[in-house]
PyMOL Python script that loads the backbone (N, CA, C, O; Angstrom):
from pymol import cmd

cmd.read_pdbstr("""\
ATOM      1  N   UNK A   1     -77.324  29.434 -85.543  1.00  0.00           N
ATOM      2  CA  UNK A   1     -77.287  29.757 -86.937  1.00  0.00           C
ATOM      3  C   UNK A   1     -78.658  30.278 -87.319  1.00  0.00           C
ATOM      4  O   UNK A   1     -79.744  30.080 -86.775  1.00  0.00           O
ATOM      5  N   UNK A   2     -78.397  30.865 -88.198  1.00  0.00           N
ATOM      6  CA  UNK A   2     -79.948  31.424 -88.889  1.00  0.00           C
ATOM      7  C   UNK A   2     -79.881  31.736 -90.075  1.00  0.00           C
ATOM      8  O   UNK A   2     -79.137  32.518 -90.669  1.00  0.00           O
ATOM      9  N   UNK A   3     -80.887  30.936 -90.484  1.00  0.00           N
ATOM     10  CA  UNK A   3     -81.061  30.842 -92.468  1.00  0.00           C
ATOM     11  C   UNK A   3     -81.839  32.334 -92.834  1.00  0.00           C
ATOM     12  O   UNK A   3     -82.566  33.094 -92.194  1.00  0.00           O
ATOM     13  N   UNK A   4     -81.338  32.322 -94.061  1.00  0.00           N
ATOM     14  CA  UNK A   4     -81.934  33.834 -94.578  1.00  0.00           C
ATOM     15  C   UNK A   4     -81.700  33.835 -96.083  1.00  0.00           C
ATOM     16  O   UNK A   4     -80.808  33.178 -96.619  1.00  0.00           O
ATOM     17  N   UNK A   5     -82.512  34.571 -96.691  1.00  0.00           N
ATOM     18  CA  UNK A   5     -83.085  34.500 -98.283  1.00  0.00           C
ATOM     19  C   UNK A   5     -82.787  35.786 -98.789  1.00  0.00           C
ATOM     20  O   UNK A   5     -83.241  36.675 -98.069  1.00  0.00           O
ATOM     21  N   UNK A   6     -81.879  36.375-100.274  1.00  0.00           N
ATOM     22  CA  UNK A   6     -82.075  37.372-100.536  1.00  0.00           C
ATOM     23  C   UNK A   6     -81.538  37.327-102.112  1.00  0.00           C
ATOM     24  O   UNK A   6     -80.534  36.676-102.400  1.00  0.00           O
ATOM     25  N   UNK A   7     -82.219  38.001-103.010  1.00  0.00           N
ATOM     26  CA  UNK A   7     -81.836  38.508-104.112  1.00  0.00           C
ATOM     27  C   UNK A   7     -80.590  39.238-104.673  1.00  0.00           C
ATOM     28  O   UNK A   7     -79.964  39.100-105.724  1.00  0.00           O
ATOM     29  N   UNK A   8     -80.475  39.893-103.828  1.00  0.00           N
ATOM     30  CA  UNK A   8     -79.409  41.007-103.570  1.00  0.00           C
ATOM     31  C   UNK A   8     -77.400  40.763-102.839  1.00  0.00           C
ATOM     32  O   UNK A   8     -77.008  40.724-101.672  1.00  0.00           O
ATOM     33  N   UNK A   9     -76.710  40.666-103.997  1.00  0.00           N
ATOM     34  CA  UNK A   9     -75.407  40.214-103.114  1.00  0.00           C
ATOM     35  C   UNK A   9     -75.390  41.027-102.256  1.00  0.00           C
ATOM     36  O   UNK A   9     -75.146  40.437-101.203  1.00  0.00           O
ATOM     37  N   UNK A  10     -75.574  42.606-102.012  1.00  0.00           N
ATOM     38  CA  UNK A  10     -74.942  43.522-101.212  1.00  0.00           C
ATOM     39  C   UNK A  10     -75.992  43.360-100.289  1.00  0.00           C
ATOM     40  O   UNK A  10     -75.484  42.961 -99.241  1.00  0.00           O
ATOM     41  N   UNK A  11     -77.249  43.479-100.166  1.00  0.00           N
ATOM     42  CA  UNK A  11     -77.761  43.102 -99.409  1.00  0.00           C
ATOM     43  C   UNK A  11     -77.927  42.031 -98.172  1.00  0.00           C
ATOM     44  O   UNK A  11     -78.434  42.050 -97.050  1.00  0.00           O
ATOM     45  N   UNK A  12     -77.044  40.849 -99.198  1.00  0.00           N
ATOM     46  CA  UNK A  12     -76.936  39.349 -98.664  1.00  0.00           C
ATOM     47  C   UNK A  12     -76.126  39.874 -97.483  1.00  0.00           C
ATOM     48  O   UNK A  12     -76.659  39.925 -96.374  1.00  0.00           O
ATOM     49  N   UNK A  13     -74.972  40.233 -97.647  1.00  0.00           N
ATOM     50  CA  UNK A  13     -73.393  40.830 -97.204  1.00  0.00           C
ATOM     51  C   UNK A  13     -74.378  41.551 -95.618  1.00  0.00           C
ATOM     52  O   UNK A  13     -74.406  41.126 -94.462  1.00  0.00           O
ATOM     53  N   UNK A  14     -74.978  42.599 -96.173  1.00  0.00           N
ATOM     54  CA  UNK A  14     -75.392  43.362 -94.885  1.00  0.00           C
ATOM     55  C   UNK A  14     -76.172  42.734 -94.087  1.00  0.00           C
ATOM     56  O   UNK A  14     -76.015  42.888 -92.876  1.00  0.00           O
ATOM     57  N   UNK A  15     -76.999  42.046 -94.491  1.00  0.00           N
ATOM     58  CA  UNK A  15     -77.756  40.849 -93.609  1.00  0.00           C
ATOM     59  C   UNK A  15     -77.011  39.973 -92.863  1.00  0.00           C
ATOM     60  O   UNK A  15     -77.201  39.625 -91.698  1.00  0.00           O
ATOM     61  N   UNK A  16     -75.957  39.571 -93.795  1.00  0.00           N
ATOM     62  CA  UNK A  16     -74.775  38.962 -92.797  1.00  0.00           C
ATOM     63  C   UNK A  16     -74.348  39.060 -91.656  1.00  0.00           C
ATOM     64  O   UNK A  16     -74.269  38.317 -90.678  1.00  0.00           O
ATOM     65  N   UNK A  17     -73.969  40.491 -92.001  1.00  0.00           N
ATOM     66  CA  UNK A  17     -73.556  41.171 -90.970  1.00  0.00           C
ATOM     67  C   UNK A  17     -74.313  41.406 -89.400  1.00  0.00           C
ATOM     68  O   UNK A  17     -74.153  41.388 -88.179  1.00  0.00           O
ATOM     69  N   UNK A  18     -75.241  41.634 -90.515  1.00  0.00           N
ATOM     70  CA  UNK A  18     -76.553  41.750 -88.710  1.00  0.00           C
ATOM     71  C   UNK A  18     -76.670  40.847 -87.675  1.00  0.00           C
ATOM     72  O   UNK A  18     -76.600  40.919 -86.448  1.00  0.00           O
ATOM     73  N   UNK A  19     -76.912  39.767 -88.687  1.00  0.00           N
ATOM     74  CA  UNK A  19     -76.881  38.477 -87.948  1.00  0.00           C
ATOM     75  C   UNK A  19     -75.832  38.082 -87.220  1.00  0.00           C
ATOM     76  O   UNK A  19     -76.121  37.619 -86.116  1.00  0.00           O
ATOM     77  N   UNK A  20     -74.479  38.134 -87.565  1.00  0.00           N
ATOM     78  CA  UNK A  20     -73.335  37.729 -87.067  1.00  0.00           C
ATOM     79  C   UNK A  20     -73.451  38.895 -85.728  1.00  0.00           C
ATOM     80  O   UNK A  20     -73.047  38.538 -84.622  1.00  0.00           O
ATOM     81  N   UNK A  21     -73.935  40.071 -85.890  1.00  0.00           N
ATOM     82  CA  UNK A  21     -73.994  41.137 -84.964  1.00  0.00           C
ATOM     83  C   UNK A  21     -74.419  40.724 -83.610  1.00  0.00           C
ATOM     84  O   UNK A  21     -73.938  41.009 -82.513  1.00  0.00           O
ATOM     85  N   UNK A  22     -76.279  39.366 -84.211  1.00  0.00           N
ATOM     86  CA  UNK A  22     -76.693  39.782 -83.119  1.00  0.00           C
ATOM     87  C   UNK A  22     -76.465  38.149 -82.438  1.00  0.00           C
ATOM     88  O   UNK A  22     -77.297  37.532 -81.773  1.00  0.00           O
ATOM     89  N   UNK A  23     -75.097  37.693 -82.827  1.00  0.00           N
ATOM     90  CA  UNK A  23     -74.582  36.709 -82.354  1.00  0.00           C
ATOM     91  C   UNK A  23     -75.062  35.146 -82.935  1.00  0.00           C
ATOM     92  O   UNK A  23     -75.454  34.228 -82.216  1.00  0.00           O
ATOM     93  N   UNK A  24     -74.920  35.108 -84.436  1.00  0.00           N
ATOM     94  CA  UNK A  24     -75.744  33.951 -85.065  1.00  0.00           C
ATOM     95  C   UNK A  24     -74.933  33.869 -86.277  1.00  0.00           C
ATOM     96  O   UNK A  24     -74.645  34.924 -86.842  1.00  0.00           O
ATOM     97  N   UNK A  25     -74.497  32.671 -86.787  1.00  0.00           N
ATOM     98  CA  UNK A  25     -74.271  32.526 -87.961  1.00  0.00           C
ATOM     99  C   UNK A  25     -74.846  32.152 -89.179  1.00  0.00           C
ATOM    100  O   UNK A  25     -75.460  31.099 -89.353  1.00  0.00           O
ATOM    101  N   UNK A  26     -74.611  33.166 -90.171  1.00  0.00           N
ATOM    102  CA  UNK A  26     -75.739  33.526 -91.065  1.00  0.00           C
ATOM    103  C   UNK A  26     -75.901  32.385 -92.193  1.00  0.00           C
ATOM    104  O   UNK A  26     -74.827  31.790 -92.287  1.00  0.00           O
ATOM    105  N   UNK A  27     -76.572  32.029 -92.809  1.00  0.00           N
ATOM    106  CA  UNK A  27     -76.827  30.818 -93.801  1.00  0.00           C
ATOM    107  C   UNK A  27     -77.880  31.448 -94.541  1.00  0.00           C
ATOM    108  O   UNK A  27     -79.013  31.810 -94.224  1.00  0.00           O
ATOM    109  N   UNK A  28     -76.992  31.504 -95.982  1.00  0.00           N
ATOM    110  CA  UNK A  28     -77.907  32.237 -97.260  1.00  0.00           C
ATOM    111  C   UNK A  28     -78.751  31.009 -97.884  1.00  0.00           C
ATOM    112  O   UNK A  28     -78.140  30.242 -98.628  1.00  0.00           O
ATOM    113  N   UNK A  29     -80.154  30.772 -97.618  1.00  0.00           N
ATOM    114  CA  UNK A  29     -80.582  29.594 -98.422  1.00  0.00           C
ATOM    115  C   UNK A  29     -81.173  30.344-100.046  1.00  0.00           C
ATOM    116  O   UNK A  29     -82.392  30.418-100.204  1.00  0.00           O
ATOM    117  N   UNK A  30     -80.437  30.747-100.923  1.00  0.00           N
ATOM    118  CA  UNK A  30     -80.326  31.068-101.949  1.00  0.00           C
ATOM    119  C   UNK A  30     -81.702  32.577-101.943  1.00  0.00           C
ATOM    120  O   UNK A  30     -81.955  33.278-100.963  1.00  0.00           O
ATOM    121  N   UNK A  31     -82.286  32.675-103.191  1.00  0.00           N
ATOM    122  CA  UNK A  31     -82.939  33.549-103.195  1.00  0.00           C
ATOM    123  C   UNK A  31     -84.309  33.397-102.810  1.00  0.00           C
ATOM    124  O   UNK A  31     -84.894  32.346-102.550  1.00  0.00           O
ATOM    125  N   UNK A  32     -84.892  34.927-102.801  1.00  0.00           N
ATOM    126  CA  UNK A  32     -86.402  34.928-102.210  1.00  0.00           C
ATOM    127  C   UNK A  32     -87.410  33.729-103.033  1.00  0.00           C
ATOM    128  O   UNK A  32     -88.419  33.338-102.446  1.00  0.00           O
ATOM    129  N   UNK A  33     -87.111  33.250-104.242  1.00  0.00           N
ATOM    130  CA  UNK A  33     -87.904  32.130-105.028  1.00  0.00           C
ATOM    131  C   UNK A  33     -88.000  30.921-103.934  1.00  0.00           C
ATOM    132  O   UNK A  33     -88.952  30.141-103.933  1.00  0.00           O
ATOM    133  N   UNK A  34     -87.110  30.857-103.167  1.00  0.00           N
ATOM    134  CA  UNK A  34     -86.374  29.250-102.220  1.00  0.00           C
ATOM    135  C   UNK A  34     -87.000  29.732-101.191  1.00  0.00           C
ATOM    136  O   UNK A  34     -86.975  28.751-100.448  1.00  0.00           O
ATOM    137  N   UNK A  35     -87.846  30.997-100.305  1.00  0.00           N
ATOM    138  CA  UNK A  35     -87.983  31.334 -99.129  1.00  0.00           C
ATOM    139  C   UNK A  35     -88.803  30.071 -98.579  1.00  0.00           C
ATOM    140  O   UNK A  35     -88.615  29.710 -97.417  1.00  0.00           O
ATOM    141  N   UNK A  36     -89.734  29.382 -99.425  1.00  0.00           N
ATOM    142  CA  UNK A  36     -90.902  28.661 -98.617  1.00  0.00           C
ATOM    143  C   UNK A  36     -89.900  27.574 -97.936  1.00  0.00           C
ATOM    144  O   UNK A  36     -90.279  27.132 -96.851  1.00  0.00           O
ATOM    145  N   UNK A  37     -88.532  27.043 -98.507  1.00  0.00           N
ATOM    146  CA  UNK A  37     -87.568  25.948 -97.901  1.00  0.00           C
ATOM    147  C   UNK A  37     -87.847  26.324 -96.665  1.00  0.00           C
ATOM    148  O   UNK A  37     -88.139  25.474 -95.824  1.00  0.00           O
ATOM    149  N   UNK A  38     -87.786  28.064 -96.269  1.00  0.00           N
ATOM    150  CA  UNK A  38     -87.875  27.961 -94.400  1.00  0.00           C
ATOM    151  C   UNK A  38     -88.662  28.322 -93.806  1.00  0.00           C
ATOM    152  O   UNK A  38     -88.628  28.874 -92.707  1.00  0.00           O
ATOM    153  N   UNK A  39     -89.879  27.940 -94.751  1.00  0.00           N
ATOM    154  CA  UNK A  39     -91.084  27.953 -93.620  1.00  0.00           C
ATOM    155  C   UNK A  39     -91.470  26.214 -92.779  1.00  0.00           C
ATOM    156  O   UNK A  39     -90.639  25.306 -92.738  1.00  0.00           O
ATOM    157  N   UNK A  40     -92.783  26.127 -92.239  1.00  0.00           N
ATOM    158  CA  UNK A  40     -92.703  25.133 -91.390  1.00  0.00           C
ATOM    159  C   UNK A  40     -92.472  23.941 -92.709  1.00  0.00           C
ATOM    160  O   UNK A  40     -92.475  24.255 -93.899  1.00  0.00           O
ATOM    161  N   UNK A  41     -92.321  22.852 -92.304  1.00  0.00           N
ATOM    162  CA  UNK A  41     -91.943  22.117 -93.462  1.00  0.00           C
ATOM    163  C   UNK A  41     -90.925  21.983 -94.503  1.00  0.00           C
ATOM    164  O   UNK A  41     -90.703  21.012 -95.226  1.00  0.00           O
ATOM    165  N   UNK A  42     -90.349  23.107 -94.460  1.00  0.00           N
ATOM    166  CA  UNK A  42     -89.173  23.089 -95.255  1.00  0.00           C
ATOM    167  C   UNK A  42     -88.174  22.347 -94.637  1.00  0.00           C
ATOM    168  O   UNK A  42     -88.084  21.871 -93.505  1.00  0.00           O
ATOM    169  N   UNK A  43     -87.383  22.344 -95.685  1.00  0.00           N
ATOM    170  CA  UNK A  43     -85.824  20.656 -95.612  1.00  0.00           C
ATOM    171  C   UNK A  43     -85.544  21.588 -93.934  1.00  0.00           C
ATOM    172  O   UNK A  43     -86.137  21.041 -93.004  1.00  0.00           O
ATOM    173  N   UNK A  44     -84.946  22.530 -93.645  1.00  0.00           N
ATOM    174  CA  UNK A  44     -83.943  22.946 -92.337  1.00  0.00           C
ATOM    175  C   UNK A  44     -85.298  22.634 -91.133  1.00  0.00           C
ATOM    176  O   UNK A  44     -85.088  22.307 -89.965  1.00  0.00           O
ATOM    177  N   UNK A  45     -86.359  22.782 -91.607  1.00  0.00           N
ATOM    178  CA  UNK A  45     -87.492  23.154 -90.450  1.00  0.00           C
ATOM    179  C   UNK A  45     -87.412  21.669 -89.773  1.00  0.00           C
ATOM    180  O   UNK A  45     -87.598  20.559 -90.272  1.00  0.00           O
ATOM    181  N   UNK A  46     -87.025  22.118 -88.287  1.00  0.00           N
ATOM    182  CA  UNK A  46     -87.489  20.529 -87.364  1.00  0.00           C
ATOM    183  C   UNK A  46     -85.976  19.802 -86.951  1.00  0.00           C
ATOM    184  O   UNK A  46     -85.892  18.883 -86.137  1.00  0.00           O
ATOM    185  N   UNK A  47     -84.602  20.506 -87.805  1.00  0.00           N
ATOM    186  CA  UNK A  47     -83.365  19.805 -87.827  1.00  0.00           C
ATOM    187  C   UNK A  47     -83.004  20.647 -86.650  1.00  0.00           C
ATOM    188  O   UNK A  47     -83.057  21.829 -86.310  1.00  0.00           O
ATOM    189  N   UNK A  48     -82.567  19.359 -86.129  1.00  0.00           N
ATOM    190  CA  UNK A  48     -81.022  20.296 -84.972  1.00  0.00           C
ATOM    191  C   UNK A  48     -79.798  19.652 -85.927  1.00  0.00           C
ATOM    192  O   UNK A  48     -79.738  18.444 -86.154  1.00  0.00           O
ATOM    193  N   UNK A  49     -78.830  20.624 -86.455  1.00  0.00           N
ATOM    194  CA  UNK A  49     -77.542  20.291 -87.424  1.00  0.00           C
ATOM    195  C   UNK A  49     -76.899  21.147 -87.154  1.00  0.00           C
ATOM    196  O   UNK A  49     -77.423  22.208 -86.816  1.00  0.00           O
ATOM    197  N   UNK A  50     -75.673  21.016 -87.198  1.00  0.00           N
ATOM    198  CA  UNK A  50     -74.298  21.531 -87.131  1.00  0.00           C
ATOM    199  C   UNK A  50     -74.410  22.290 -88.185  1.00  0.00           C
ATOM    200  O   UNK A  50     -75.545  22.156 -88.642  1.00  0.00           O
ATOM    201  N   UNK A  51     -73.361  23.516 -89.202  1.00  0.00           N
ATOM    202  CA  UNK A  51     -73.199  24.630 -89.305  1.00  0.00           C
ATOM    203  C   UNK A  51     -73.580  23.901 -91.084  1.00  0.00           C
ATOM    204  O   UNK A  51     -74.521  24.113 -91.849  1.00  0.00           O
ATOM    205  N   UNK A  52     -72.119  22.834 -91.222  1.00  0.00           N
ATOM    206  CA  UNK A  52     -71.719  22.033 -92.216  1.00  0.00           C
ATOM    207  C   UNK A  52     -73.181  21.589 -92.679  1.00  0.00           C
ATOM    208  O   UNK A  52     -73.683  21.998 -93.725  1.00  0.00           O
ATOM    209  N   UNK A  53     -73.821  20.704 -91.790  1.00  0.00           N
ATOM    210  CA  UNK A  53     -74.855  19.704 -92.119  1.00  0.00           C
ATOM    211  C   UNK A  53     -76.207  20.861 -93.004  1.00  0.00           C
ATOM    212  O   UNK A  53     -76.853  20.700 -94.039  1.00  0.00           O
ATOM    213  N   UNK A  54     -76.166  21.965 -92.003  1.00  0.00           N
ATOM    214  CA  UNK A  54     -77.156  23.202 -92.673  1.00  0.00           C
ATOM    215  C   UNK A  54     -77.077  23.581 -93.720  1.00  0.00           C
ATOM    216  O   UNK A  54     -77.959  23.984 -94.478  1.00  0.00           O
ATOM    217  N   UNK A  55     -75.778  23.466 -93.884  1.00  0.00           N
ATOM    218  CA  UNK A  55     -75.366  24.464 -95.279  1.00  0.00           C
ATOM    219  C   UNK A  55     -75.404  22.901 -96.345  1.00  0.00           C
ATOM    220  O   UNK A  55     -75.407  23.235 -97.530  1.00  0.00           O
ATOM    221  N   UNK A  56     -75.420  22.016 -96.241  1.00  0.00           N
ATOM    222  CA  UNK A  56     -75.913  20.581 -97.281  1.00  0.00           C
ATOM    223  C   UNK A  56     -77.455  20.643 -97.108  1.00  0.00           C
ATOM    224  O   UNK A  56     -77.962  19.979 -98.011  1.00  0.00           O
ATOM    225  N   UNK A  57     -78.364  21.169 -96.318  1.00  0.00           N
ATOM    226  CA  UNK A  57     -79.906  21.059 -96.311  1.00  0.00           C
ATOM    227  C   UNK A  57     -79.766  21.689 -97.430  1.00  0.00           C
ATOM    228  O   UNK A  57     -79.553  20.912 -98.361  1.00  0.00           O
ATOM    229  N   UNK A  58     -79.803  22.974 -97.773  1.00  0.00           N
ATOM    230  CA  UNK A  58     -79.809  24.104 -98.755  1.00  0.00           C
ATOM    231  C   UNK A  58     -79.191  24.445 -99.919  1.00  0.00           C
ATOM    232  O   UNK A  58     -79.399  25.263-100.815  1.00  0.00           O
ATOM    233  N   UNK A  59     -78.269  23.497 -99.646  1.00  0.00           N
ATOM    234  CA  UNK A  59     -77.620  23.513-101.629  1.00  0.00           C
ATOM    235  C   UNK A  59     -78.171  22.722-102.249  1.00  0.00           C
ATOM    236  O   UNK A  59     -77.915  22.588-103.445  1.00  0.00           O
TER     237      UNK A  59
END
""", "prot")
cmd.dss("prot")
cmd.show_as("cartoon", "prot")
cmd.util.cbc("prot")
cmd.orient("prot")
């Protein structure tokens, strides 16, 4: 899985896409305001979690 930040629905969508492309499932942790959540220290940083458990770090 791989978390990712964006402002933009259509954007969100195409980012999606990439990711799923380059074999990863994508996890929107809301907008660019929330980016520092995935730097080192942030809630996901340091977790090994299932898809479910990721997507409860970030809401």
């Amino acid at each position: 899985m791989l978390f990712y930040v964006t402002d933009d629905d259509q954007t969100g969508q195409e980012v999606g896409r990439l990711i799923r492309t380059a074999g990863f499932e994508p996890v929107r942790a809301d907008g660019t305001g929330q980016s520092g959540r995935l730097e080192v220290g942030g809630d996901p940083h340091g977790h090994v979690v299932s898809l479910a458990e990721a997507r409860s770090l970030i809401s």
